[in-house]
Structure formats: C-alpha cells, structure tokens
Backbone of each chain as ProteinMPNN parsed JSONL, in Angstrom:
{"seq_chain_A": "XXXXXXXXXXXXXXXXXXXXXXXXXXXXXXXXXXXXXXXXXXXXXXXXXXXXXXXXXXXXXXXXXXXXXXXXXXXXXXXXXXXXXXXXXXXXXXXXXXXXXXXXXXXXXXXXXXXXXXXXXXXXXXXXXXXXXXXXXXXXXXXXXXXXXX", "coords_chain_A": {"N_chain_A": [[67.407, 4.035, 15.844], [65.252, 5.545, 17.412], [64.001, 8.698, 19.099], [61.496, 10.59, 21.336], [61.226, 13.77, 22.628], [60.101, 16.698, 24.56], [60.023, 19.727, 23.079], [60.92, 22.754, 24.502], [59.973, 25.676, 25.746], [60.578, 29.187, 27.181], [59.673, 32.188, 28.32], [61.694, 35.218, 27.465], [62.373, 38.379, 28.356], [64.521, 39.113, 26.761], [63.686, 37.202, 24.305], [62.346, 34.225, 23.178], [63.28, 31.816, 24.334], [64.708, 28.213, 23.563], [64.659, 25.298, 24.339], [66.056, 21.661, 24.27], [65.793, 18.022, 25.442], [68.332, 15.772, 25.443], [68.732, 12.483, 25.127], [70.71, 10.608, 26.313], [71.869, 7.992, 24.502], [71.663, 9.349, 22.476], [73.844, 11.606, 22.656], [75.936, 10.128, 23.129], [76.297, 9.121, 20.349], [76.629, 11.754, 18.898], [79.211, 11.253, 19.871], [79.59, 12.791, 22.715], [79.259, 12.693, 24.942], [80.846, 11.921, 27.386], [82.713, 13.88, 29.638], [82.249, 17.463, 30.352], [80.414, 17.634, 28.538], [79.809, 19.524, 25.366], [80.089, 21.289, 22.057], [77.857, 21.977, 19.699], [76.922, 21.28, 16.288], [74.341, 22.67, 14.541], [72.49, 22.059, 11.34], [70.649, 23.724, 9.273], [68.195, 23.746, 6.267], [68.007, 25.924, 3.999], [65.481, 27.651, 2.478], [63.831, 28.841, -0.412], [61.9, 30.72, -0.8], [60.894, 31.555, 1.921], [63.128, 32.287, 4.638], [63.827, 29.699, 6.232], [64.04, 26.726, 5.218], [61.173, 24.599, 6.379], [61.088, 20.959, 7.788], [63.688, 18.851, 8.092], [66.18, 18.45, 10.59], [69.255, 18.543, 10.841], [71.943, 17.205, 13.458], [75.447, 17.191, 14.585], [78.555, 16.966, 15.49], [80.736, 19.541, 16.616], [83.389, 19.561, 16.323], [83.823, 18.008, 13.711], [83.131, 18.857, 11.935], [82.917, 21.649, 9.473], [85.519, 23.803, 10.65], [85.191, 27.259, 11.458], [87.406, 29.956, 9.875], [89.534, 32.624, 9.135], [91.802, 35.081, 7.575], [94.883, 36.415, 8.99], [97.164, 39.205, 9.463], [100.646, 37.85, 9.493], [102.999, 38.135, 11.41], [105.354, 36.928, 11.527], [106.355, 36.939, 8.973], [108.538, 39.097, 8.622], [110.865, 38.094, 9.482], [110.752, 35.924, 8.869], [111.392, 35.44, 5.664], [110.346, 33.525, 4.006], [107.921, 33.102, 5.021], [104.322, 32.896, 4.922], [102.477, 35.791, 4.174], [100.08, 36.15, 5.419], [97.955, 34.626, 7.468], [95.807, 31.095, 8.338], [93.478, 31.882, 10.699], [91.869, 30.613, 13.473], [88.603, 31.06, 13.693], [86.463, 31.319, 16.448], [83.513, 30.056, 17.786], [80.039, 31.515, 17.906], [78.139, 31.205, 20.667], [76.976, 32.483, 22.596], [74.373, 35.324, 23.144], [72.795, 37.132, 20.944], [71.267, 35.175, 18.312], [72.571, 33.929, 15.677], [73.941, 32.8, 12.566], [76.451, 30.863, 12.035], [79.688, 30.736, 10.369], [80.95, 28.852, 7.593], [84.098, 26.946, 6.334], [86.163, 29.172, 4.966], [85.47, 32.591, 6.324], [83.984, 36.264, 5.886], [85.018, 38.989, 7.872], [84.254, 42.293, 7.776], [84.593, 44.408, 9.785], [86.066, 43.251, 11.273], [88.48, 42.237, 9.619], [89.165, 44.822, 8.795], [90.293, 45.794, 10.925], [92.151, 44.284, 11.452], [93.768, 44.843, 9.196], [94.57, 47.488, 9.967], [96.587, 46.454, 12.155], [98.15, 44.984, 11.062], [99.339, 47.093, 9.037], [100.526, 48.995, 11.552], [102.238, 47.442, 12.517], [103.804, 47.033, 10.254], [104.899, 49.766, 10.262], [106.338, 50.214, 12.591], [108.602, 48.701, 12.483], [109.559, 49.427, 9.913], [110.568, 51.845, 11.325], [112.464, 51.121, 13.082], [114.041, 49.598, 11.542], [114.798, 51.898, 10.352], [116.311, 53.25, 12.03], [118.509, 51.56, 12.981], [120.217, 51.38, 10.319], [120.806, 54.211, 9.708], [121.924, 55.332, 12.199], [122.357, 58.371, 12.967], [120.507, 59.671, 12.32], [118.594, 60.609, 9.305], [118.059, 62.638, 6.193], [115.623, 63.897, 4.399], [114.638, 64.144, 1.169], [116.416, 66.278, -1.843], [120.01, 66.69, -1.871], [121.544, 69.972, -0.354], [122.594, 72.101, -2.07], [126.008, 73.477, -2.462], [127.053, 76.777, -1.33], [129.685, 78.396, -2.927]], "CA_chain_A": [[66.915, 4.441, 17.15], [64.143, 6.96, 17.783], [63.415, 9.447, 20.697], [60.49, 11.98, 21.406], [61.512, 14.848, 23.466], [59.257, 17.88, 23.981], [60.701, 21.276, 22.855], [59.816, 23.526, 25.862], [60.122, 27.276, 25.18], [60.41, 30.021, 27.696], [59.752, 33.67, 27.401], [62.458, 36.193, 28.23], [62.378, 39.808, 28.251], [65.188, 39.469, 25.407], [62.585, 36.902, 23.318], [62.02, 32.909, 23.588], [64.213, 31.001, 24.25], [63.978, 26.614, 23.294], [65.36, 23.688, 24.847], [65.525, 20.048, 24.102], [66.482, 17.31, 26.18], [68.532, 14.513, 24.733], [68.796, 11.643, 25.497], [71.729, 9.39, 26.506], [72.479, 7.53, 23.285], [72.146, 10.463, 20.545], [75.155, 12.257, 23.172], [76.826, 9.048, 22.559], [76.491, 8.797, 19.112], [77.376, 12.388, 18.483], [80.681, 11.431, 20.871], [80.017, 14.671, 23.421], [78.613, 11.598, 26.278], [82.1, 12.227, 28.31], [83.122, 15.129, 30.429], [80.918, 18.339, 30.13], [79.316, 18.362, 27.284], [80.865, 20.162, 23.889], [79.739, 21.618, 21.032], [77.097, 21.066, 18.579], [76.453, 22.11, 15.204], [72.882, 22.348, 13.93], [72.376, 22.169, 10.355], [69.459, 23.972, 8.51], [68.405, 24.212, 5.283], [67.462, 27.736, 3.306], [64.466, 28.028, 1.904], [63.857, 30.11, -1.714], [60.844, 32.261, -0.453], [61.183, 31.91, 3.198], [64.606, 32.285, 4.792], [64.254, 28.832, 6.383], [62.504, 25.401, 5.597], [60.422, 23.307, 6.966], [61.563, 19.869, 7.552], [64.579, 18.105, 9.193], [67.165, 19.389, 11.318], [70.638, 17.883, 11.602], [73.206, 17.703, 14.233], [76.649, 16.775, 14.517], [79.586, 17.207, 16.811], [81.356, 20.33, 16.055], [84.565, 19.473, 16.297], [83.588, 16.928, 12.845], [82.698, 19.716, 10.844], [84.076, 22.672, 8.791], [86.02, 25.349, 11.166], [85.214, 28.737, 10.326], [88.456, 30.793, 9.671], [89.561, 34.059, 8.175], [93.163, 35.117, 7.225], [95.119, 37.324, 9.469], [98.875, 39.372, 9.209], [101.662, 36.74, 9.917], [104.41, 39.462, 11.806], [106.322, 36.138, 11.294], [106.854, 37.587, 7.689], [109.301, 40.106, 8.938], [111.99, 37.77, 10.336], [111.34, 34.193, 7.861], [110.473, 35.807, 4.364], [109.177, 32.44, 2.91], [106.589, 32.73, 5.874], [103.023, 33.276, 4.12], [101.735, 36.965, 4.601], [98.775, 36.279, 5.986], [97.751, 32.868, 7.494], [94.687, 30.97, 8.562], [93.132, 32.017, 12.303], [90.383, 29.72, 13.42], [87.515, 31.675, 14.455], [85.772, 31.003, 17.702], [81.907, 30.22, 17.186], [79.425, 32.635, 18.656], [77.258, 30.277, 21.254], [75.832, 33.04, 23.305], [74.107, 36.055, 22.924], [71.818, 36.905, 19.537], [71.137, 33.817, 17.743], [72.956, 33.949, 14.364], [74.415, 31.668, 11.99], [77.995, 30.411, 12.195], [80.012, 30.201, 8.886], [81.751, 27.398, 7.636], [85.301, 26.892, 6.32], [86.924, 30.703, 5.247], [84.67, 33.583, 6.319], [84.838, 37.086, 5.893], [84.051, 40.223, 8.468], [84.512, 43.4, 7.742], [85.18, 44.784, 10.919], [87.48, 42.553, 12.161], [89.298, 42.358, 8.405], [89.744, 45.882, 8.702], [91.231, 45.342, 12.363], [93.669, 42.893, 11.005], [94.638, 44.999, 8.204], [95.17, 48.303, 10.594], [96.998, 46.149, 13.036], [99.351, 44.716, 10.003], [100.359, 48.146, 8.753], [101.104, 49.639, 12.476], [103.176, 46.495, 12.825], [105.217, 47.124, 9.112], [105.328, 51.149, 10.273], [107.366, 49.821, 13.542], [109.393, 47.467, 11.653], [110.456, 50.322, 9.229], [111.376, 52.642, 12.222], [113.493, 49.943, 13.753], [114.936, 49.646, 10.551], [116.065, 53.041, 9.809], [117.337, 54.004, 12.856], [119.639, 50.438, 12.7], [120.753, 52.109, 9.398], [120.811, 55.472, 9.713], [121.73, 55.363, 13.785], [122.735, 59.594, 13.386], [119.506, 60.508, 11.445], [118.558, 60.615, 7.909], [116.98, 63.679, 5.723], [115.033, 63.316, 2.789], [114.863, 65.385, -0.033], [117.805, 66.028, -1.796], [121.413, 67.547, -0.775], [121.337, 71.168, -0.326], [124.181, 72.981, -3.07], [126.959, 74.672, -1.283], [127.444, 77.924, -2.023], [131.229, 78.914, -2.256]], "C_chain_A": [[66.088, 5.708, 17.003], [63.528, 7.302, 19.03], [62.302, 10.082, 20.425], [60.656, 12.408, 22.606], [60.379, 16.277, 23.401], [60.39, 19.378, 23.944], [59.838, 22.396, 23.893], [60.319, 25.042, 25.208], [59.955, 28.372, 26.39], [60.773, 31.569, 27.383], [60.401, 34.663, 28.526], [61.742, 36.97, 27.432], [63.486, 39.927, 26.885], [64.728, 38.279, 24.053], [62.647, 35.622, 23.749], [62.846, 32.073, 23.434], [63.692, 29.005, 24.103], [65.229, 25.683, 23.969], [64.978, 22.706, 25.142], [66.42, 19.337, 24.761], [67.197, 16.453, 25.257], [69.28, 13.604, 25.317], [70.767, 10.753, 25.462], [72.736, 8.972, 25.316], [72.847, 8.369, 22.312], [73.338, 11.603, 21.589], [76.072, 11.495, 22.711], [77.337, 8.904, 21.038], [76.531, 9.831, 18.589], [78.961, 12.353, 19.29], [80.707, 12.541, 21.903], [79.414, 13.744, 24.739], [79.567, 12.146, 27.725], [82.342, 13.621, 28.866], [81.572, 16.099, 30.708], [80.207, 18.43, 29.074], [80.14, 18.392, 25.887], [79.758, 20.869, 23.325], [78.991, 21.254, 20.088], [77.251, 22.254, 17.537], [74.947, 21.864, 14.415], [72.47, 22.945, 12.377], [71.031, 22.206, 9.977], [69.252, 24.312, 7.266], [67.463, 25.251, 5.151], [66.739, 27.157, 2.746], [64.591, 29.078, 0.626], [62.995, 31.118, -0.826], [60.976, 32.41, 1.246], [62.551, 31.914, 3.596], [64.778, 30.938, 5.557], [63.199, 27.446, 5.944], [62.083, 24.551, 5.926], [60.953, 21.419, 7.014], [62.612, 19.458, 8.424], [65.862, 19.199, 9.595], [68.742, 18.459, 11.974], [71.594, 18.389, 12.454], [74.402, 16.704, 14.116], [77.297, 17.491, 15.202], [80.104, 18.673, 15.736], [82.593, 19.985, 15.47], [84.856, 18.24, 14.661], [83.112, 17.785, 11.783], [83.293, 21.113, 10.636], [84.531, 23.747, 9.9], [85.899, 26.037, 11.033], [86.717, 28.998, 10.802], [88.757, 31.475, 8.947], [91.601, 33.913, 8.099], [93.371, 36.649, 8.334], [96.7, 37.504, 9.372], [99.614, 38.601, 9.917], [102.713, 37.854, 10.302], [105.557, 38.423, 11.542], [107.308, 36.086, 10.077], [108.146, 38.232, 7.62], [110.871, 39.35, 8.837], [111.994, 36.433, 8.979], [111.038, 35.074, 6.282], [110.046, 35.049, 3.546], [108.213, 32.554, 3.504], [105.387, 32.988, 4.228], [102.629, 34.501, 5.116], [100.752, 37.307, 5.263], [98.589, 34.438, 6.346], [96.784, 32.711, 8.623], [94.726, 31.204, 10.193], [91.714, 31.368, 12.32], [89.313, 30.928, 14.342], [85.93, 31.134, 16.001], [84.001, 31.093, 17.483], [81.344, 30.755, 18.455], [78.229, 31.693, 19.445], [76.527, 31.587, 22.007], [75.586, 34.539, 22.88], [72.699, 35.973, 21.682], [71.867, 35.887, 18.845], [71.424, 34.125, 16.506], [73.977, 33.234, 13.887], [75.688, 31.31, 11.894], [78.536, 30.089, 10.804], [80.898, 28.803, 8.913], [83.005, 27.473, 6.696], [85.915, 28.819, 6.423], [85.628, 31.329, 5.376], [85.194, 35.113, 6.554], [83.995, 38.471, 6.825], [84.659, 40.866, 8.057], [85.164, 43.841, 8.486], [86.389, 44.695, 11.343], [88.878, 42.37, 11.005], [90.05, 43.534, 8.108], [90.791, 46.148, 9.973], [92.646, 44.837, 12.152], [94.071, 43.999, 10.395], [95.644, 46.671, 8.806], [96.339, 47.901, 11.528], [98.384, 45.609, 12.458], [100.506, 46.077, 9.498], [100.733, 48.905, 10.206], [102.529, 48.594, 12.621], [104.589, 46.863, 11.418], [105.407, 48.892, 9.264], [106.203, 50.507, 11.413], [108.192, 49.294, 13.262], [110.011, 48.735, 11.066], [111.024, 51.181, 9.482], [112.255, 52.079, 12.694], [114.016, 50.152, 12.741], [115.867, 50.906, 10.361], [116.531, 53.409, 11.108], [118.346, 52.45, 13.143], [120.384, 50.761, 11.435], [121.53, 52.926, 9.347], [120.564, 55.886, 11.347], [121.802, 57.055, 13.765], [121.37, 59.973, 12.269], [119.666, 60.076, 10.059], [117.344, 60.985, 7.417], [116.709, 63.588, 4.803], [114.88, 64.664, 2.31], [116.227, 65.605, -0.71], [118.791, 67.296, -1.397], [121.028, 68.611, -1.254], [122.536, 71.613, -1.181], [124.793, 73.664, -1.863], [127.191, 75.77, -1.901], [128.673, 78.29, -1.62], [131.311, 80.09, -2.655]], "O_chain_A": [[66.46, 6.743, 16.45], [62.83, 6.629, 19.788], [62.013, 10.199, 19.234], [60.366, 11.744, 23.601], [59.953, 16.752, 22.348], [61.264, 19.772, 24.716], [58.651, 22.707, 23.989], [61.012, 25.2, 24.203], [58.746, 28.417, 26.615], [61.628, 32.07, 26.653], [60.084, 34.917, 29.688], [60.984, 36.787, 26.48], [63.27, 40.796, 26.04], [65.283, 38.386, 22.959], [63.056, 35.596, 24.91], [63.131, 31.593, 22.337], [62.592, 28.582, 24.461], [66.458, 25.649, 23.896], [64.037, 22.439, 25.89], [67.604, 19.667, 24.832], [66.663, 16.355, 24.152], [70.323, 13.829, 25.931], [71.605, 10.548, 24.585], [73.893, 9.35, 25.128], [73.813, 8.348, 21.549], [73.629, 12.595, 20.92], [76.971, 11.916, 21.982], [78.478, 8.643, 20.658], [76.499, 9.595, 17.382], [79.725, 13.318, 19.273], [81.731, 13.215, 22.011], [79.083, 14.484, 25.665], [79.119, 12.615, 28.771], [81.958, 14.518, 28.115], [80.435, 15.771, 31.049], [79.427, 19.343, 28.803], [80.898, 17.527, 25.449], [78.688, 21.058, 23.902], [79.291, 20.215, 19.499], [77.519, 23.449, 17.656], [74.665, 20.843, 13.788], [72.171, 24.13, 12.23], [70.249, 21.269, 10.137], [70.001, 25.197, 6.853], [66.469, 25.494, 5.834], [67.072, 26.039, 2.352], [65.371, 30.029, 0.677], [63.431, 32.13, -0.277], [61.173, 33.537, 1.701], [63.286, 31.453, 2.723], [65.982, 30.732, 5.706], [62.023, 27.243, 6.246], [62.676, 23.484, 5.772], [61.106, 20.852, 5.932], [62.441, 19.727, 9.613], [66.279, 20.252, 9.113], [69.075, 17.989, 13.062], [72.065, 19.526, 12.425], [74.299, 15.583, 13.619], [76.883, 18.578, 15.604], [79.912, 18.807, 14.528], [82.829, 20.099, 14.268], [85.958, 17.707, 14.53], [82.699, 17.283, 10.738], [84.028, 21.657, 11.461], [83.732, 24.678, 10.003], [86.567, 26.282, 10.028], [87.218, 28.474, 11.797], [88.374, 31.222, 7.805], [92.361, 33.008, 8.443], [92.573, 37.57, 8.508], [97.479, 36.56, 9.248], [99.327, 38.562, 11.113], [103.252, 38.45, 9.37], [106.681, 38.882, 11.337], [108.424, 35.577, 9.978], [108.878, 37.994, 6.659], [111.838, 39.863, 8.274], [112.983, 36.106, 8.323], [109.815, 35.095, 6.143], [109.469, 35.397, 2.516], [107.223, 32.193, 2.868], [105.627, 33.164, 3.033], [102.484, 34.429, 6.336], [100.473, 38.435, 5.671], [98.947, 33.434, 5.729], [96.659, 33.499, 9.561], [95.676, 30.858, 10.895], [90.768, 31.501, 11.543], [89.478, 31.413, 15.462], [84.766, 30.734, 16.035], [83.403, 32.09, 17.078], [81.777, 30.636, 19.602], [77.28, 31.436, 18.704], [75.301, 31.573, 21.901], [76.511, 35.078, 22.272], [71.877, 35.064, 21.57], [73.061, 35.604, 18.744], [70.488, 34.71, 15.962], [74.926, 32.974, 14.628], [75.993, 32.167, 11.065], [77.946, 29.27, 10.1], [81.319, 28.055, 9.796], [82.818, 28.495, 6.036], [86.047, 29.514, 7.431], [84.674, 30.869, 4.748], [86.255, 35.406, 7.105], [82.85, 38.876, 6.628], [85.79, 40.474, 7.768], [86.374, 43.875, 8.258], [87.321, 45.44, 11.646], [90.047, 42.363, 11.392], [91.111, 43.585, 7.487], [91.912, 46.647, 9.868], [93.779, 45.012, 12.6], [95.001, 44.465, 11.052], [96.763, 47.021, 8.43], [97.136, 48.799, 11.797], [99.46, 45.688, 13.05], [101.735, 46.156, 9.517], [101.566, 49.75, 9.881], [103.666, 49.028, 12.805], [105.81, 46.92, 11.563], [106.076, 49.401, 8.365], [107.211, 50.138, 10.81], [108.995, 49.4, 14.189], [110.991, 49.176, 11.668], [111.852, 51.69, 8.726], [113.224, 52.836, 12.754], [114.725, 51.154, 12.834], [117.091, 50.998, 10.258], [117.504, 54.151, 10.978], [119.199, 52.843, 13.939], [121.507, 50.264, 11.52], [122.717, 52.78, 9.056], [119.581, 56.474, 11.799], [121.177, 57.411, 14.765], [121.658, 60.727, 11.34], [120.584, 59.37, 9.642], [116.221, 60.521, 7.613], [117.542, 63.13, 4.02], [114.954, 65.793, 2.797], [117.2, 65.111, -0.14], [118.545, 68.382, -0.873], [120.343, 68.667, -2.275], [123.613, 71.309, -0.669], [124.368, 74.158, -0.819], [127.552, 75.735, -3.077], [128.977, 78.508, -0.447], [132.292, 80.774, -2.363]]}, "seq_chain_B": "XXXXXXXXXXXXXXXXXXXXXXXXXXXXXXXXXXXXXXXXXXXXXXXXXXXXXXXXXXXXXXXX", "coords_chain_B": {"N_chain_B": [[72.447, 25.434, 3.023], [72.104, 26.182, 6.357], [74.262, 26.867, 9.677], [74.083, 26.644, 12.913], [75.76, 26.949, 16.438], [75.877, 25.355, 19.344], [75.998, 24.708, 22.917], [75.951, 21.147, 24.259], [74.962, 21.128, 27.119], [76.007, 19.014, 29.997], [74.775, 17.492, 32.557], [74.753, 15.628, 36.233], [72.255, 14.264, 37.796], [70.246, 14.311, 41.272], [69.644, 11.836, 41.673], [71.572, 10.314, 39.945], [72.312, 10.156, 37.398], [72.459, 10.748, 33.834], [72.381, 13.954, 32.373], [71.444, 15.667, 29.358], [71.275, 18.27, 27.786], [70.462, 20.568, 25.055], [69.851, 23.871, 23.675], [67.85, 25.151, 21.639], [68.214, 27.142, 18.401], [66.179, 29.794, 17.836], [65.123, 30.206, 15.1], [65.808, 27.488, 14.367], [63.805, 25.963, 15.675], [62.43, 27.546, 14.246], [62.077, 26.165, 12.043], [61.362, 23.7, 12.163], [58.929, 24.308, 12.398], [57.805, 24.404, 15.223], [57.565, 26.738, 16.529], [55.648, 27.542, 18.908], [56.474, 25.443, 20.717], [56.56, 21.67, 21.526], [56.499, 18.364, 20.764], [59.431, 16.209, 19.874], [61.166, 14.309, 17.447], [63.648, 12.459, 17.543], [66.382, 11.28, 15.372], [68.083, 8.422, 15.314], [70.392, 7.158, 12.853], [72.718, 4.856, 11.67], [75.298, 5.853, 9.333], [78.304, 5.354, 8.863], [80.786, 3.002, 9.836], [81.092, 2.849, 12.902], [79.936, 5.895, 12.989], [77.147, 8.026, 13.234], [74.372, 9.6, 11.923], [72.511, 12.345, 13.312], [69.116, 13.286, 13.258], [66.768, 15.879, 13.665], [63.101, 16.315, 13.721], [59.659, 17.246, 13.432], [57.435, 15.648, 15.564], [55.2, 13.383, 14.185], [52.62, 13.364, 15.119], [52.58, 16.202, 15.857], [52.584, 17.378, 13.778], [50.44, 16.945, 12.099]], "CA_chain_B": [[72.104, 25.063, 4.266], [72.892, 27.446, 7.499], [74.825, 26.442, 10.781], [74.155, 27.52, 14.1], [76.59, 26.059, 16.978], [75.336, 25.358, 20.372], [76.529, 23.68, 23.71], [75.551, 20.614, 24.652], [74.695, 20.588, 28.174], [75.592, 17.83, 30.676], [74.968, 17.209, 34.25], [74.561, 14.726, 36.69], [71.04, 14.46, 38.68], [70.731, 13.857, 42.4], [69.769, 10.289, 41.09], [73.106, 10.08, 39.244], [71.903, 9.641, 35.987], [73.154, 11.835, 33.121], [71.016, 14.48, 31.605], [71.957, 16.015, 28.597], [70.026, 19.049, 27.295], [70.446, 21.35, 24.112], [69.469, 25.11, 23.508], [67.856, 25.439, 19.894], [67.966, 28.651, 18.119], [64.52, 30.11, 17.28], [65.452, 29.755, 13.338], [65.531, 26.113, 14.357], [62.229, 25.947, 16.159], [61.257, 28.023, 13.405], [62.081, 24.998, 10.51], [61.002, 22.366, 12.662], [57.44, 24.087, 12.918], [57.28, 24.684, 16.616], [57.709, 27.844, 17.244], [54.97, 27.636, 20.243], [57.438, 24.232, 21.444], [55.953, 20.655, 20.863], [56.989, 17.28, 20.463], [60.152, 16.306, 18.423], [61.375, 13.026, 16.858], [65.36, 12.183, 17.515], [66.258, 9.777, 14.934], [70.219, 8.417, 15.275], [70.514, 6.471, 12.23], [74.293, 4.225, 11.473], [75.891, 6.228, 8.562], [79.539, 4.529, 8.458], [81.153, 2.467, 10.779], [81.232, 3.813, 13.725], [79.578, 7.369, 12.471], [75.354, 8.329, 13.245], [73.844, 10.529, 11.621], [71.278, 12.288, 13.577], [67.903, 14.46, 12.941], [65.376, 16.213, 14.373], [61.844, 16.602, 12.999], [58.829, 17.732, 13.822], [56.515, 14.563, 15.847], [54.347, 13.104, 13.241], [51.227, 14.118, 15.963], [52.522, 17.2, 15.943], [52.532, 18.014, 11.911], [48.334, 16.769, 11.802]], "C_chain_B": [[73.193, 26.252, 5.402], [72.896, 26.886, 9.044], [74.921, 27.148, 11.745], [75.25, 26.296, 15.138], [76.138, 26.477, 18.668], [75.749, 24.879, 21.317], [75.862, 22.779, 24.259], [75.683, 20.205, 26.516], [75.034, 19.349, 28.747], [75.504, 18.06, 32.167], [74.221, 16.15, 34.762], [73.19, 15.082, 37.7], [71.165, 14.051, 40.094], [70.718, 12.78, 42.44], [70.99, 9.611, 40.827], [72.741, 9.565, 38.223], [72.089, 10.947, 35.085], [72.191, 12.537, 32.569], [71.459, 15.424, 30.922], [70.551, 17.254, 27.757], [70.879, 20.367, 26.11], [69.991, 22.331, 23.963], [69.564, 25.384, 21.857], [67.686, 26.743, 19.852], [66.322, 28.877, 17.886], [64.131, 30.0, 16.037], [65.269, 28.705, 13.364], [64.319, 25.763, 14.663], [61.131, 26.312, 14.633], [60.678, 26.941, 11.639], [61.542, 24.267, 10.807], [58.972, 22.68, 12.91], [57.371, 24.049, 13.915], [57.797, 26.028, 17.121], [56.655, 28.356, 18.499], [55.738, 26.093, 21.123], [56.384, 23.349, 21.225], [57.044, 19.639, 21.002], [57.933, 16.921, 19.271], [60.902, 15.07, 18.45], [62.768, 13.062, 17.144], [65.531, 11.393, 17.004], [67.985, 9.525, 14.985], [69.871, 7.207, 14.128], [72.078, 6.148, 11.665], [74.638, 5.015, 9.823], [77.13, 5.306, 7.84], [79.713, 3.932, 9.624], [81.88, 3.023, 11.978], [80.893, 5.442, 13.653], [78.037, 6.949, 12.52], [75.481, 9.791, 12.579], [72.437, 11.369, 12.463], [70.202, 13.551, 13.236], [67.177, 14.24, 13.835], [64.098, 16.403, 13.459], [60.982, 16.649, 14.115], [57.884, 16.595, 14.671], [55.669, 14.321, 15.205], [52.966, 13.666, 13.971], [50.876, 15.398, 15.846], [52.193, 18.322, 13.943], [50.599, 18.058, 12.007], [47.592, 17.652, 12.434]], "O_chain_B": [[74.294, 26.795, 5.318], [71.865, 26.522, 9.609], [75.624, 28.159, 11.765], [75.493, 25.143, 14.78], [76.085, 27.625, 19.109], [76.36, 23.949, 20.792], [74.949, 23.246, 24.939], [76.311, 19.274, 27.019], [74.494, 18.39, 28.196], [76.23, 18.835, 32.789], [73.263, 15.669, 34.157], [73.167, 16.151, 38.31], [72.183, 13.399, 40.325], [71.594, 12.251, 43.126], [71.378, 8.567, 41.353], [72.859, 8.344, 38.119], [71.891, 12.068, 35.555], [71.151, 11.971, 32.233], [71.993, 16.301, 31.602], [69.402, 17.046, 27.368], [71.869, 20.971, 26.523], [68.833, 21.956, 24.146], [70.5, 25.648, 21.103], [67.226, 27.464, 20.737], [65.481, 27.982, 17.801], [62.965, 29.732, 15.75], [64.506, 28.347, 12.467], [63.691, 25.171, 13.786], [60.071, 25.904, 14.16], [59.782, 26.924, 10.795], [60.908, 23.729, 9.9], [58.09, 21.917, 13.305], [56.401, 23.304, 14.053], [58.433, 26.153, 18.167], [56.833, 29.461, 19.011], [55.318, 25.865, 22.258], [55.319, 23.806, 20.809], [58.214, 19.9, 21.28], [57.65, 17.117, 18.089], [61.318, 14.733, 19.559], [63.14, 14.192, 16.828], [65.128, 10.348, 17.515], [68.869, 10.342, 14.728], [69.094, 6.323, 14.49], [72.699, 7.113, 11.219], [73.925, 4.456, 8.99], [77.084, 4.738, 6.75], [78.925, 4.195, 10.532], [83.003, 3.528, 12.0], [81.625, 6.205, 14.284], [77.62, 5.893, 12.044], [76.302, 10.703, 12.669], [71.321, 10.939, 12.172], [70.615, 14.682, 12.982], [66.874, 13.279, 14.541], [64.35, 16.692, 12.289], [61.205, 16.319, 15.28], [56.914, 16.765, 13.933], [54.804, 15.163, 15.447], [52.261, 14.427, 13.308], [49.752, 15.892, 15.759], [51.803, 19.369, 13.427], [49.815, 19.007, 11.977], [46.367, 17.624, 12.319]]}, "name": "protein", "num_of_chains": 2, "seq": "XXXXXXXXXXXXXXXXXXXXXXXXXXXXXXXXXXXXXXXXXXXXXXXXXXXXXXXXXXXXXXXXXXXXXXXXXXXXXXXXXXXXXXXXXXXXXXXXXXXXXXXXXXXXXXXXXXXXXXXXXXXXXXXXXXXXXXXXXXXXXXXXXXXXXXXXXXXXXXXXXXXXXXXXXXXXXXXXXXXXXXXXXXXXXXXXXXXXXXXXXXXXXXXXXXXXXX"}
C-alpha cells in the first residue's frame, strides 16, 4: 500500500514546526487506529559527515519497541536483602517541548543518576538512624572509654 | 540509527470520519529532504504475519 501526504510546516516564534496526516490504514497497521491515538516511534538513520541522512524514515508503534530505562535505588533492599540494589525504572519518553532523540533500552543521565544516587544515600543515612537508636535506645558515644581515675 | 517518539493524533471530523495526524521532528523533515514541507510517500509494506512495516520518503516529484 502507498499514500502521498503533504508535509505542511508552520512557523512559530519557538522555530517550525511539521505535520503529516496519515491515513486510515498505516494507523491500522501500526495498531494505534482505536481510542486516541498512542505513541509513535520514528526511526532515523545517522549519517558519518552529517548528523542525519537522507533517505527513509521508519515508524512503528512504540509500545513494540525498546523501552528506555535507567537503574534506580531499590529501598526494598533494606527490609528483603536478596532484593537487587538497584532495579530497572522505565523512563517516560520526552514528546513535547525541544525536539530530541529518545534512547533505547538502558540509558544514562547524569542529572537524574546523580538524583537517584543522593536520594539512595539520604534513604541508607535514615535507615542507620532508625537503627541505632533501636539499639542504642539511651544513646551511644564514640570514641573510646574514658580511664577512671582512682 | 536515532529515535524520536511522537503522538499520534486522532479525532473524529464533523463528517465522522477519522483523521489521524502526526507531528515530525525537524531532524526528520531534515532526512526526508523537506525541510521547506513537500510531498511524502507512506509505504505500509506486510513484514510477518500480521506485522507492517512502514516508511516515509521523500515523493519521487519531490527528489527531481
């Protein structure tokens, strides 16, 4: 089956935006025909000298292709200790705003990696206060015992 | 290859006929050669059973 749609283009104040109609069947035959809509994923390939190239442009349903996800602290650690330390969080793809590329299976931010990893150790500093005062309910001084002088 | 993720639009017309519309990135525009917008090919071709594959390209009119 083959369509021709025109690619229309309008110009914002935050740069040009494109949209293509499609047709009926290619909704169908990515499965997104039903309800509102969904998710697409639009596959491009890289280019060596330019950053993209020329040529075809695939789509496919999202939900049929790789998840991005990163690793984040499991607090579940605390309480099971076979848990796994860290375990997969699916990452939510970025549809609006600046137009930039969506990763595919594990990906890694910075930002948000460092987020996680501040948000892990506040969680095992609370944990180890709970702990010692379930211990050590009347206090407990570090360093060692003081000599008595008789 | 690099993945952008988009929503596919639907709504119903006062007709009642479905109309389904897509928002390409400008990276995409920009592979497909239309970055001033243009005519573009939808091909759904049968992959597996029950599975299409589909592409966009540029309108052969539009490449010449």
């Amino acid at each position: 089956m083959q369509f021709t749609r025109t690619l229309s283009v309008k110009n914002h104040p935050t740069g040009q935006h494109y949209v293509l109609s499609i047709p009926r069947p290619v909704a169908e035959a990515l499965d997104l025909h039903e309800d509102e809509g969904g998710l697409v994923s639009i596959f491009i390939q890289r280019g060596q000298i330019k950053p993209y190239k020329k040529g075809t442009v695939h789509l496919q349903a999202y939900r049929e292709t790789q998840i991005p996800w990163r690793e984040t602290f499991n607090p579940a650690v605390w309480t099971d200790p076979t848990a796994h330390i860290f375990k997969p969080f699916p990452v939510p793809p970025n549809t609006l705003g600046r137009s930039r590329p969506t990763g595919c299976g594990k990906v890694f931010d910075f930002k948000v990696g460092h987020r996680a990893s501040l948000e892990g150790l506040r969680f095992l500093q609370a944990a180890r206060k709970a702990l010692k005062l379930k211990v050590f309910p009347h206090g407990f001084k570090r360093g060692p015992k003081r000599r008595r002088i008789y | 290859m690099v993945r952008f993720v988009r929503t596919l639009q639907h709504r119903v017309t006062p007709q009642g006929r479905d109309f389904y519309a897509l928002s390409i990135p400008p990276q995409v525009a920009e592979a497909l050669g239309l970055k001033a917008g243009g005519s573009v090919d939808i091909i759904v071709a049968p992959v597996k059973k029950g599975k299409f594959e589909v592409i966009l390209k540029a309108a052969s009119s539009e490449l010449s």
